[in-house]
LORO-149364 format. One record per residue (C-alpha): z, y, x; residue in three letters. Coordinates in nm, 4 decimals, always signed. Layout:
residues N
Z Y X ala $
...
end
This chain:
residues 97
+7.8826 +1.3830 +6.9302 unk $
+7.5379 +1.4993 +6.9606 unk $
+7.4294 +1.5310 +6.6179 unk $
+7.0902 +1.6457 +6.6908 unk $
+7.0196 +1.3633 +6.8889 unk $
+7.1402 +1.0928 +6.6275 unk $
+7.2173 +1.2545 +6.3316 unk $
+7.2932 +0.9509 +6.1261 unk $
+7.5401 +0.8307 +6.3623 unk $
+7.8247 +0.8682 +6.1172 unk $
+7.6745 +0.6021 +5.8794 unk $
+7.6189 +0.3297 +6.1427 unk $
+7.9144 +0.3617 +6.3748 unk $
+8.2113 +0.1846 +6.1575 unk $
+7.9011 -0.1084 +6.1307 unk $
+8.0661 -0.3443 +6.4425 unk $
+8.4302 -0.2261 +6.4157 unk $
+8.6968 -0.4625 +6.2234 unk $
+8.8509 -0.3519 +5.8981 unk $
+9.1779 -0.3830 +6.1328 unk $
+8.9454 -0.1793 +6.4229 unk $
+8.8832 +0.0741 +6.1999 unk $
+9.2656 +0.1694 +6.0007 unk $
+9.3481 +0.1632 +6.4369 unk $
+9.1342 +0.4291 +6.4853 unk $
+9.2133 +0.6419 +6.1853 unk $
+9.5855 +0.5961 +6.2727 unk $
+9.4918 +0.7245 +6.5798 unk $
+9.3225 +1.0315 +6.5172 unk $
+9.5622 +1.1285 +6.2506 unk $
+9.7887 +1.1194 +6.5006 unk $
+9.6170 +1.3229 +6.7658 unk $
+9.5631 +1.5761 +6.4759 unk $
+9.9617 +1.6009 +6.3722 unk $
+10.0254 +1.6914 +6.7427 unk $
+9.7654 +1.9641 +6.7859 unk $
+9.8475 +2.1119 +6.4212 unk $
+10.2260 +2.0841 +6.5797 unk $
+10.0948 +2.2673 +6.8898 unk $
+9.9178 +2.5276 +6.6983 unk $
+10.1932 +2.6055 +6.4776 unk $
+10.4735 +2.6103 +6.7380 unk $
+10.2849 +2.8668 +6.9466 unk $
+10.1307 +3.1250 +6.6776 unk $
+10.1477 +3.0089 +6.2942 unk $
+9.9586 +2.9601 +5.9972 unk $
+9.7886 +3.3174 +6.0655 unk $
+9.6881 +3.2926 +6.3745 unk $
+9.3055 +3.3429 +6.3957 unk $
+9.1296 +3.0226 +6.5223 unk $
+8.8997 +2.9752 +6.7845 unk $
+8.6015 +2.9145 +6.6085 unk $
+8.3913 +3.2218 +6.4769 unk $
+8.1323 +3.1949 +6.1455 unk $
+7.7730 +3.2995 +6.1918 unk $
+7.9269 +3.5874 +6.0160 unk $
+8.1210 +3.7093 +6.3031 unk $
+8.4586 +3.6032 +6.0520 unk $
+8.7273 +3.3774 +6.2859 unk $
+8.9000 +3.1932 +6.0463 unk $
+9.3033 +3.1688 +6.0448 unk $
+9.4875 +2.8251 +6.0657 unk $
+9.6239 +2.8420 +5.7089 unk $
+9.2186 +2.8413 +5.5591 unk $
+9.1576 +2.5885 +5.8573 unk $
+9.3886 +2.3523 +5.7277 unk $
+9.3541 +2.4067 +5.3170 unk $
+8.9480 +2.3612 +5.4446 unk $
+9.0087 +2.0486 +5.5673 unk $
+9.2895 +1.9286 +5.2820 unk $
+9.0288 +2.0335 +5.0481 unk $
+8.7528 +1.7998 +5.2637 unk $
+8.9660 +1.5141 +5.2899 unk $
+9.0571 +1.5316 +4.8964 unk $
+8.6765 +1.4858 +4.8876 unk $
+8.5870 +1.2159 +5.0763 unk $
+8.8843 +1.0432 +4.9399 unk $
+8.7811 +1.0682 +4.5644 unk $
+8.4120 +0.9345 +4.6620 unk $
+8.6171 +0.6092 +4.7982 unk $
+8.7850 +0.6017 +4.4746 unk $
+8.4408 +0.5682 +4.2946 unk $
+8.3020 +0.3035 +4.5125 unk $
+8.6527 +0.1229 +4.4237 unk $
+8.5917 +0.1525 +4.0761 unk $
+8.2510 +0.0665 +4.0945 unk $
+8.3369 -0.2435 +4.2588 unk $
+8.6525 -0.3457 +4.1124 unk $
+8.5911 -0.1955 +3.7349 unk $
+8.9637 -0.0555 +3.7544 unk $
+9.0077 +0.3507 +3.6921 unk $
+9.2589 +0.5454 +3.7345 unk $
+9.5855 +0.6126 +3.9566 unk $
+9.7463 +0.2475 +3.8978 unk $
+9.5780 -0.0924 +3.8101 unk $
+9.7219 -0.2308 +3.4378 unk $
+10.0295 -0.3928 +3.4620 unk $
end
């Protein structure tokens, strides 16, 4: 993705997808990311140094890779809890009983 180019193309491109569309595609890229985490792991390990390197010169190892991204996803995930409470007025880990 070209991000210069169309840098708010992350909040329009879900826009013509179906709900059903959309949990297809997420299947599918958590599934493309299992296999290359496999792939990295089988080959080198949690400290092996990645390929990407920081403006800093620093190449960071898989193990910060992957806590980076845990840590990212955590994120994202507790803003989607918000909107849920905001819309449904439920809080919390489990709806009342």
């Amino acid at each position: 993705m070209d991000w210069k180019s169309d840098p708010d193309w992350a909040f329009r491109t879900a826009a013509d997808h179906t709900p059903a569309e959309l949990l297809t595609l997420w299947r599918d890229a958590v599934a493309r990311s299992r296999a290359i985490v496999d792939k990295a792991l089988a080959q080198g390990g949690l400290d092996q140094l990645g390929a990407y390197v920081t403006p800093g010169g620093e190449r960071p190892n898989l193990r910060r890779i992957l806590l980076d991204l845990l840590e990212e996803y955590a994120r994202h995930a507790g803003h989607a809890d918000l909107i849920r409470e905001s819309v449904d007025g439920l809080v919390g880990e489990d709806p009342p009983k």
